[in-house]
Structures are given as C-alpha cells and as structure tokens.
N, C-alpha and C positions, 0 to 999 in steps of 0.2 A: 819505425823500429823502436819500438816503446818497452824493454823489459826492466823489469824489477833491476837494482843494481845494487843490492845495501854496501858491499864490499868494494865499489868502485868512487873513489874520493873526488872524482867530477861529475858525479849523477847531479843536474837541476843546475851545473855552473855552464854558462853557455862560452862559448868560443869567445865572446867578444869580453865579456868580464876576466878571464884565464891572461888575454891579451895586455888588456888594462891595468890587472893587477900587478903583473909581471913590469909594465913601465914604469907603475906608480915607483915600483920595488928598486930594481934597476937601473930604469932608465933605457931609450933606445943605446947607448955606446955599451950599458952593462949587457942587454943581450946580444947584443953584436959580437962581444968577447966569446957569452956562452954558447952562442948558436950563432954559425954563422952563417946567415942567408940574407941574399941583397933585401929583402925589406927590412930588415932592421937597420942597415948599412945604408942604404942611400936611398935618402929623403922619408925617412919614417916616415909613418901616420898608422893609427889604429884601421881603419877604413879601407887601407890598400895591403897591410898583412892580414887582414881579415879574408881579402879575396882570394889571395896566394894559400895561406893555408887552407883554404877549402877547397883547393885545387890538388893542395900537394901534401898527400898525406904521411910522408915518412920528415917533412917538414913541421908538422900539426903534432906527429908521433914524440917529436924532439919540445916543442911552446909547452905540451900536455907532458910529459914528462919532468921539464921544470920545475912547472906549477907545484905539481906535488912534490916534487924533492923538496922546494921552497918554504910553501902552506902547509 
C-alpha cells in the first residue's frame, strides 16, 4: 500500500523510529502516564511494543498520535 502522502506527518518514519523517539522523549514511565498499555508498563523494550502494536491497531492509533502531537 504505497500512496503519495504529502499531508500525512508519518509518510517514510517507520514504526520503530515513532517508537524510539517517543523513549528517547519520555522515557518508558513517561508513556505509561500517556498511554497506557502493558508494554510500556511492564518490562519495556522497543522489540516487544513493536510486535504488540502491529498487532493492535487502536494501540499504534494512540504511539502515532503522540508522535505528532509531540514532533
């Protein structure tokens, strides 16, 4: 699913960078406040919310929502 996206502030930032930045930003206890869903909560790791939000899109809806409020 490849379209144009000029209006869309995550076109070419992949999942794993959104993720990352949001820690650097944060920290796993700062998104836990904002979002709270057990991978932030217990035993973080980039690696293991990566798989969860790719599972769980009204979870991924909330990381990507952040992001740009944030960025």
């Amino acid at each position: 699913m490849t379209h144009e996206q000029p209006n869309n502030p995550l076109h070419g930032v992949t999942l794993e960078k959104v993720v990352t930045r949001l820690v650097e930003h944060y920290g796993w206890d700062g998104l836990a406040e904002r979002i709270n869903i057990n991978c932030f909560n217990s035993d973080p790791s980039v690696k293991s919310t990566l798989k969860f939000l790719r599972k769980t899109q009204w979870a991924r809806d909330k990381v990507e929502n952040l992001y740009i409020s944030t960025f």
